[in-house]
Jmol script that loads the backbone (N, CA, C; Angstrom):
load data "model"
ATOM      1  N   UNK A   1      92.952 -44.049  71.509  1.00  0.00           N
ATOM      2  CA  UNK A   1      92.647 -43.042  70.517  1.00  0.00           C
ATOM      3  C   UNK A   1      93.846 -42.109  70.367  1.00  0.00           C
ATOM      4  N   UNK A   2      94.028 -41.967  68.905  1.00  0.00           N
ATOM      5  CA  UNK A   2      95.400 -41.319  68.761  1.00  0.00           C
ATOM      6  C   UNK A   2      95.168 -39.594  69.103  1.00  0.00           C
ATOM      7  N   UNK A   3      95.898 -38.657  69.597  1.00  0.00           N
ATOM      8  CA  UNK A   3      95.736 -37.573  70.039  1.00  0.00           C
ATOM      9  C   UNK A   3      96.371 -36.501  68.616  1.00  0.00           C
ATOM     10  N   UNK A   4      95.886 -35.354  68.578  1.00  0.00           N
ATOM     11  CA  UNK A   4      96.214 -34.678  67.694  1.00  0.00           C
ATOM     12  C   UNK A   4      97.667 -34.722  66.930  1.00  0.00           C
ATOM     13  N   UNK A   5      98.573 -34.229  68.006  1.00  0.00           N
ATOM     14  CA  UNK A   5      99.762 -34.516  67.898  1.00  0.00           C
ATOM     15  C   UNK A   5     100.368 -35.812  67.212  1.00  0.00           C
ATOM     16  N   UNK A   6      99.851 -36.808  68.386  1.00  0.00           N
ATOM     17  CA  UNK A   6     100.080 -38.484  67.699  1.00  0.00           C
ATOM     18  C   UNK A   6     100.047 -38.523  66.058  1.00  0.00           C
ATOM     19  N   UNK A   7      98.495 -37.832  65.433  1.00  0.00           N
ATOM     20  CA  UNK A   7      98.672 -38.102  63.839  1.00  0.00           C
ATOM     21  C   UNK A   7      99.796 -37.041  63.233  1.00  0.00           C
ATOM     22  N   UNK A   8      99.684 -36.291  63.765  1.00  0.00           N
ATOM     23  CA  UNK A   8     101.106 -35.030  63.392  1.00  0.00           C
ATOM     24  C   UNK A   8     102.390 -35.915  63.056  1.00  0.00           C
ATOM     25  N   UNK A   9     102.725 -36.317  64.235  1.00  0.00           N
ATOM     26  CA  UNK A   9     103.973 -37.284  64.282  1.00  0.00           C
ATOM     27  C   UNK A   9     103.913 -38.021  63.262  1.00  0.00           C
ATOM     28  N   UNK A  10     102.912 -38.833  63.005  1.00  0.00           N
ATOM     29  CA  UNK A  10     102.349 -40.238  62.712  1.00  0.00           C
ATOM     30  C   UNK A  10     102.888 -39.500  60.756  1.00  0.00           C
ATOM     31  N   UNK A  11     101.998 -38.567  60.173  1.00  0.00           N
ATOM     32  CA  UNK A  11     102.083 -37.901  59.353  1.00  0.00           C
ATOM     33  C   UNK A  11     103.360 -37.649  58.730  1.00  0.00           C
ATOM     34  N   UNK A  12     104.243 -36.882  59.234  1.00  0.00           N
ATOM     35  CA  UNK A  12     105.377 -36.306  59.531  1.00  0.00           C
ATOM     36  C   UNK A  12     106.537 -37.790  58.874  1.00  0.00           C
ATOM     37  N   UNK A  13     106.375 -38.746  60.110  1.00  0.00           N
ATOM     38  CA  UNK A  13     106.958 -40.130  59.312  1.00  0.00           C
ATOM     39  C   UNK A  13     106.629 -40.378  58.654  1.00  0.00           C
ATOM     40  N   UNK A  14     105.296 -40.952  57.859  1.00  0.00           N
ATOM     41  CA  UNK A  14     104.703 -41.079  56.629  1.00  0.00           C
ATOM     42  C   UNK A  14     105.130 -40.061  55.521  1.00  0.00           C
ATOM     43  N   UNK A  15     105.908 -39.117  55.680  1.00  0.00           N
ATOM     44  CA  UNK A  15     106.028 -38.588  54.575  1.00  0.00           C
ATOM     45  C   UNK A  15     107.694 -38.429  54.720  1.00  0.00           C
ATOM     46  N   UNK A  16     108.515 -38.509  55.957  1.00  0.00           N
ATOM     47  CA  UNK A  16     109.812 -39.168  55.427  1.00  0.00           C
ATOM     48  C   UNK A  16     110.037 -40.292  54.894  1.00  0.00           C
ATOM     49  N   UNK A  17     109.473 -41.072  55.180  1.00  0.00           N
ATOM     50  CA  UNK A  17     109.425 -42.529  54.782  1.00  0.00           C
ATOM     51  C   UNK A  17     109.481 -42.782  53.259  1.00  0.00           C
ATOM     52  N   UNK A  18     108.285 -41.853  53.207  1.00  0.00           N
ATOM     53  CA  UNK A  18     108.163 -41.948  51.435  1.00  0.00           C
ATOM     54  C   UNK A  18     108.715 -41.413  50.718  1.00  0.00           C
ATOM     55  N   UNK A  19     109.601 -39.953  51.219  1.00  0.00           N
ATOM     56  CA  UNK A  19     110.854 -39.533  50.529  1.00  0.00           C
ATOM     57  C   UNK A  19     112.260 -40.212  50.118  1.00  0.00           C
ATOM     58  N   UNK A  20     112.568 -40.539  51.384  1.00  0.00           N
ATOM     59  CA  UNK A  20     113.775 -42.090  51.670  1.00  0.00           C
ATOM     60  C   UNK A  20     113.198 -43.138  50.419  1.00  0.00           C
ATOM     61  N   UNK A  21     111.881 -43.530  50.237  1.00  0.00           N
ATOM     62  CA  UNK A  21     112.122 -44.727  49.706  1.00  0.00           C
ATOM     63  C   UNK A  21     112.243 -44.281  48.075  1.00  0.00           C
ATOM     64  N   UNK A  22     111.508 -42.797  48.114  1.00  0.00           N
ATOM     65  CA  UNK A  22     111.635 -42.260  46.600  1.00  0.00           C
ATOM     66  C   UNK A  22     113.290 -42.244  46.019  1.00  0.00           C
ATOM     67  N   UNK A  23     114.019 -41.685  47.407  1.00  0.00           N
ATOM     68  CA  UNK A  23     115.673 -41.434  47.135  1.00  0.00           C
ATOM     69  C   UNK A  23     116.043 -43.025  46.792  1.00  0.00           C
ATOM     70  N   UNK A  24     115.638 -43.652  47.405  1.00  0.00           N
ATOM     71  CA  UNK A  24     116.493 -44.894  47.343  1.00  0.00           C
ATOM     72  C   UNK A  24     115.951 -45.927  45.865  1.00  0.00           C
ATOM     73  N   UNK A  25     114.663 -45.915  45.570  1.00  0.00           N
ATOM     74  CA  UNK A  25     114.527 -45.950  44.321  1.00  0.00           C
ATOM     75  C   UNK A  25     114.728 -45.212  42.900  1.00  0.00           C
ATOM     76  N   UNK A  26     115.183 -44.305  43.305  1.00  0.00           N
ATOM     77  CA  UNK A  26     115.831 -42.904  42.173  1.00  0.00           C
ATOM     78  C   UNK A  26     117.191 -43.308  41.929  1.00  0.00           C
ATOM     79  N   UNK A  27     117.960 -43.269  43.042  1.00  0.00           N
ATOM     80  CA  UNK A  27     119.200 -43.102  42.908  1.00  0.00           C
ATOM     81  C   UNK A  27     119.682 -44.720  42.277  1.00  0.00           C
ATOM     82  N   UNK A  28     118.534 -46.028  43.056  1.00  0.00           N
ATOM     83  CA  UNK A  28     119.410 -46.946  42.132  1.00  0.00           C
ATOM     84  C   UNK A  28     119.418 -47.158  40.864  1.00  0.00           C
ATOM     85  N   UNK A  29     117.850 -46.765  40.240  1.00  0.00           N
ATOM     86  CA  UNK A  29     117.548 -46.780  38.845  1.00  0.00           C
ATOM     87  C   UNK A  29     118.460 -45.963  38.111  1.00  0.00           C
ATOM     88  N   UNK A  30     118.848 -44.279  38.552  1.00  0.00           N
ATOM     89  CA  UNK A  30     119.813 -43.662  37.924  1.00  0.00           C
ATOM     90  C   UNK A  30     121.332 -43.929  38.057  1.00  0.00           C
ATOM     91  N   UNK A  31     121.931 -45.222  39.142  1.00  0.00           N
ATOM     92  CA  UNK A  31     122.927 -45.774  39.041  1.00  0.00           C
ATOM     93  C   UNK A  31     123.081 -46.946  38.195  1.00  0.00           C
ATOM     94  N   UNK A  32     122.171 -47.464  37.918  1.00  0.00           N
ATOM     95  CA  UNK A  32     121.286 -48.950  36.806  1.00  0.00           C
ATOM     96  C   UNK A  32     121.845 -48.209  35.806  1.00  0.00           C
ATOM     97  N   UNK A  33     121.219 -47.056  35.150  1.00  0.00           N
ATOM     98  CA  UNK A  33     120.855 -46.475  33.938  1.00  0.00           C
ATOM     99  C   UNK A  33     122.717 -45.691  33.738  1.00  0.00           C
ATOM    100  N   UNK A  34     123.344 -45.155  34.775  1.00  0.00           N
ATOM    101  CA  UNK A  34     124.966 -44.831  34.712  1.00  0.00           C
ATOM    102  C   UNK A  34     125.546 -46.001  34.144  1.00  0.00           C
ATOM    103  N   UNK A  35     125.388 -47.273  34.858  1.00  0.00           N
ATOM    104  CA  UNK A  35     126.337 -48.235  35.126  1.00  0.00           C
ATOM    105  C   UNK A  35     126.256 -49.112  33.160  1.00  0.00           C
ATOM    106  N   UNK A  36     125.065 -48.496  32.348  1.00  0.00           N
ATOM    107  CA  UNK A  36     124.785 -49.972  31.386  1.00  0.00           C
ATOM    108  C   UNK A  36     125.134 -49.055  30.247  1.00  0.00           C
ATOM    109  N   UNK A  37     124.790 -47.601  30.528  1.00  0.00           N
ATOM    110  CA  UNK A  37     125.502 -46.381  29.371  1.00  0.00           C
ATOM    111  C   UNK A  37     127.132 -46.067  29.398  1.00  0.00           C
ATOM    112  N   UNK A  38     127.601 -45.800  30.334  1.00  0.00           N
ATOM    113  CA  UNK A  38     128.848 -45.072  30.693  1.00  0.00           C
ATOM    114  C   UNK A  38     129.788 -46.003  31.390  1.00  0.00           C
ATOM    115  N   UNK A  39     129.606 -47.168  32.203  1.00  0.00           N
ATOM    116  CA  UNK A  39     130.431 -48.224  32.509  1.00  0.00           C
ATOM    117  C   UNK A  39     130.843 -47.568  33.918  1.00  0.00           C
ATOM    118  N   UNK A  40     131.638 -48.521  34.965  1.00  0.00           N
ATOM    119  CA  UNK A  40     132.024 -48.639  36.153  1.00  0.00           C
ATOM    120  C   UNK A  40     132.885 -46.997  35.986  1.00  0.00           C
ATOM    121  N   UNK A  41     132.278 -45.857  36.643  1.00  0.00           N
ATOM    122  CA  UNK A  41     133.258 -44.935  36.447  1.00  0.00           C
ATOM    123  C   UNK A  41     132.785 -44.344  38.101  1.00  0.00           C
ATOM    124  N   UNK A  42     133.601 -43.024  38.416  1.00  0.00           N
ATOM    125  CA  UNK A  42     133.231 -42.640  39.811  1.00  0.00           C
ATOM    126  C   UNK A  42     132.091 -42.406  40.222  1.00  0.00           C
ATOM    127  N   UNK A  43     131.418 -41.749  39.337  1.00  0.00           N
ATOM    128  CA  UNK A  43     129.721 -41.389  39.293  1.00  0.00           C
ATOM    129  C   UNK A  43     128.823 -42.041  39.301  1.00  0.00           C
ATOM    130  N   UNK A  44     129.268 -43.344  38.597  1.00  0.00           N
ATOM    131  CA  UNK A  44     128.231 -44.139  38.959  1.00  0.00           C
ATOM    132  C   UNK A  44     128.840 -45.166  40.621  1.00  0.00           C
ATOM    133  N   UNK A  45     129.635 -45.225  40.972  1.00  0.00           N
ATOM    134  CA  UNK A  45     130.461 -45.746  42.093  1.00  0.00           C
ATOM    135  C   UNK A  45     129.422 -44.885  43.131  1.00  0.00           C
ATOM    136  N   UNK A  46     130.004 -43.404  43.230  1.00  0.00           N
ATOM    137  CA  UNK A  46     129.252 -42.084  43.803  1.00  0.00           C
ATOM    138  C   UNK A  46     127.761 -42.303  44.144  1.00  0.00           C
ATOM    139  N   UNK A  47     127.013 -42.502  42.935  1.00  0.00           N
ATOM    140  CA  UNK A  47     125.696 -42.908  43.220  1.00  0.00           C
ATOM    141  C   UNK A  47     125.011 -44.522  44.107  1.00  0.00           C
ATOM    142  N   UNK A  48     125.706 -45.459  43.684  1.00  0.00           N
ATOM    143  CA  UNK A  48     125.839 -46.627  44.488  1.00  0.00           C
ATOM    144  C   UNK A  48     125.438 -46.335  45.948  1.00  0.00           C
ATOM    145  N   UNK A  49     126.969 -45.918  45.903  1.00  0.00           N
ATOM    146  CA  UNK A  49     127.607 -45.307  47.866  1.00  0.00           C
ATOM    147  C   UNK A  49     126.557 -44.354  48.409  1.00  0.00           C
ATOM    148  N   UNK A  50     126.017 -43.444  47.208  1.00  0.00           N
ATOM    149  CA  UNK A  50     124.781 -42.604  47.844  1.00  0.00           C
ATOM    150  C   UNK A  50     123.316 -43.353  48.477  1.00  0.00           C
ATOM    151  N   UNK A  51     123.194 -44.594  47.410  1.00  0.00           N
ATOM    152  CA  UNK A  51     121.932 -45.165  47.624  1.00  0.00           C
ATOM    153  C   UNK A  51     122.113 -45.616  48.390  1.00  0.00           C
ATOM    154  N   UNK A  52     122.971 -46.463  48.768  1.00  0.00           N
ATOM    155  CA  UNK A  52     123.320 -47.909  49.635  1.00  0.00           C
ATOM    156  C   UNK A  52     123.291 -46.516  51.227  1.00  0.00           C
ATOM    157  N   UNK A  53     124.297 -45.900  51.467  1.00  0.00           N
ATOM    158  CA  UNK A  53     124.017 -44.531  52.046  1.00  0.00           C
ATOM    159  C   UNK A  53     122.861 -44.437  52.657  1.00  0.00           C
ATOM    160  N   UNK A  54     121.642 -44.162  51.684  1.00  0.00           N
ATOM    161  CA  UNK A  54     120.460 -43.701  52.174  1.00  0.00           C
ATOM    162  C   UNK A  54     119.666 -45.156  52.857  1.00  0.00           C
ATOM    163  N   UNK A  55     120.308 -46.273  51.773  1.00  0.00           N
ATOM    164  CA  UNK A  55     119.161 -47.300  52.721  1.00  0.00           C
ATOM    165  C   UNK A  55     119.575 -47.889  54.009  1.00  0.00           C
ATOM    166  N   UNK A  56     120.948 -47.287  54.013  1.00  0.00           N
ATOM    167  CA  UNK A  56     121.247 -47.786  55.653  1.00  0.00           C
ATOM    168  C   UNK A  56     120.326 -46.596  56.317  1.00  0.00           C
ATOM    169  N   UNK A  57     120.545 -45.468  56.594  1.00  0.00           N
ATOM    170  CA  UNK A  57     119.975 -44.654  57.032  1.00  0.00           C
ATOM    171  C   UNK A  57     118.887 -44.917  57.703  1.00  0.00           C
ATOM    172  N   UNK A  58     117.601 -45.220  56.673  1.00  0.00           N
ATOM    173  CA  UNK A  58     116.274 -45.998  56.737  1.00  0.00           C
ATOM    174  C   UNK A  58     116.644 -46.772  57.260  1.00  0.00           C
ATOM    175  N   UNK A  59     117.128 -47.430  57.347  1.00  0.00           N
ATOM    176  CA  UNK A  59     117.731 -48.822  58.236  1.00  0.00           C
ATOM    177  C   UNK A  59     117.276 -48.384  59.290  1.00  0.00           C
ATOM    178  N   UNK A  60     117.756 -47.624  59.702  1.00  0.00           N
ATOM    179  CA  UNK A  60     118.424 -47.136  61.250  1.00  0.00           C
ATOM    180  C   UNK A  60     117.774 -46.515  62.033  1.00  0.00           C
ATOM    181  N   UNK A  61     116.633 -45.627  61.286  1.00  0.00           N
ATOM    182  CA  UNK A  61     115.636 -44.893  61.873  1.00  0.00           C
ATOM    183  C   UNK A  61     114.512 -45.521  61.760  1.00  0.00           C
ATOM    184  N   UNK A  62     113.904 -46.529  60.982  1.00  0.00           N
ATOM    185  CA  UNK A  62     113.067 -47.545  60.841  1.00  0.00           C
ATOM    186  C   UNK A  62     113.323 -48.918  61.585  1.00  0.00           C
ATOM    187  N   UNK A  63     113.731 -49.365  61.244  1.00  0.00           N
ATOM    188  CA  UNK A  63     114.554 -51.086  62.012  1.00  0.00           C
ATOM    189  C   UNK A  63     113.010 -51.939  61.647  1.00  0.00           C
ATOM    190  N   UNK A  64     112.335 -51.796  60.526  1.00  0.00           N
ATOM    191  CA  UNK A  64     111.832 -52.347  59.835  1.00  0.00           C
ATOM    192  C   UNK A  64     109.935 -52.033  60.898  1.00  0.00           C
ATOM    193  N   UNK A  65     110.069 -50.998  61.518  1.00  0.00           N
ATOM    194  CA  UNK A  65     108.935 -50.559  62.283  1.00  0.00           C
ATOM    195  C   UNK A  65     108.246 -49.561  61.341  1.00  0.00           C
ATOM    196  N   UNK A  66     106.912 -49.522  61.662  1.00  0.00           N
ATOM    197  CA  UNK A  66     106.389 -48.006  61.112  1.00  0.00           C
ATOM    198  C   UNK A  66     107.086 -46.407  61.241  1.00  0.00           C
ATOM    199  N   UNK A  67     107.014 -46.725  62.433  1.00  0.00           N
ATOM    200  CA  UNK A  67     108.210 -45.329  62.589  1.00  0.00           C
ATOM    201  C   UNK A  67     109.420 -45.314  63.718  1.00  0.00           C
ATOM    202  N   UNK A  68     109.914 -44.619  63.704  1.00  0.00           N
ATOM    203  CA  UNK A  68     110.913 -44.531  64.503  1.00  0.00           C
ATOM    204  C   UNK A  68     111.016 -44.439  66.042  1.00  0.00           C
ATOM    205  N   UNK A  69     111.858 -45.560  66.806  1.00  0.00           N
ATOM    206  CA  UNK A  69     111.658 -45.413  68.036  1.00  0.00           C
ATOM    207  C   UNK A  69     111.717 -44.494  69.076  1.00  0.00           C
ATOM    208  N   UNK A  70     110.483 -44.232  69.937  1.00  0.00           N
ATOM    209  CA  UNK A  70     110.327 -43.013  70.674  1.00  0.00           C
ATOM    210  C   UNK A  70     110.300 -43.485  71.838  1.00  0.00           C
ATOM    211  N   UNK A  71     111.430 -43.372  73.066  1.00  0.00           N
ATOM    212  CA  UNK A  71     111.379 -43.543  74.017  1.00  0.00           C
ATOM    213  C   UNK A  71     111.628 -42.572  75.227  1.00  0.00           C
TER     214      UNK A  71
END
end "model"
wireframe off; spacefill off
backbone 0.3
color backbone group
């Protein structure tokens, strides 16, 4: 049985999680939407490097688990 805290935690990741995946679906659609108006320029380069950026991140603190390892 999960303890108060436990859903706190539990919570807490559930709602980074879903920020990260909001960033990482934002930023590629608004690098999509740079790249087909305005062409290969820094900003859209910028945004790329930002997304790609954030999904390593998630990478790293996820490793494809619910949440992040607590040892």
């Amino acid at each position: 049985m999960a303890t108060k805290s436990d859903r706190r935690e539990q919570l807490i990741w559930g709602w980074v999680r879903l920020l990260i995946g909001f960033a990482q679906i934002s930023l590629a659609g608004l690098t999509f939407g740079v790249l087909i108006t305005v062409g290969v320029t820094p900003l859209a380069v910028g945004l790329a490097v930002l997304a790609t950026l954030i999904a390593v991140i998630s990478r790293l603190i996820y490793r494809g688990r619910k949440g992040p390892v607590t040892s």
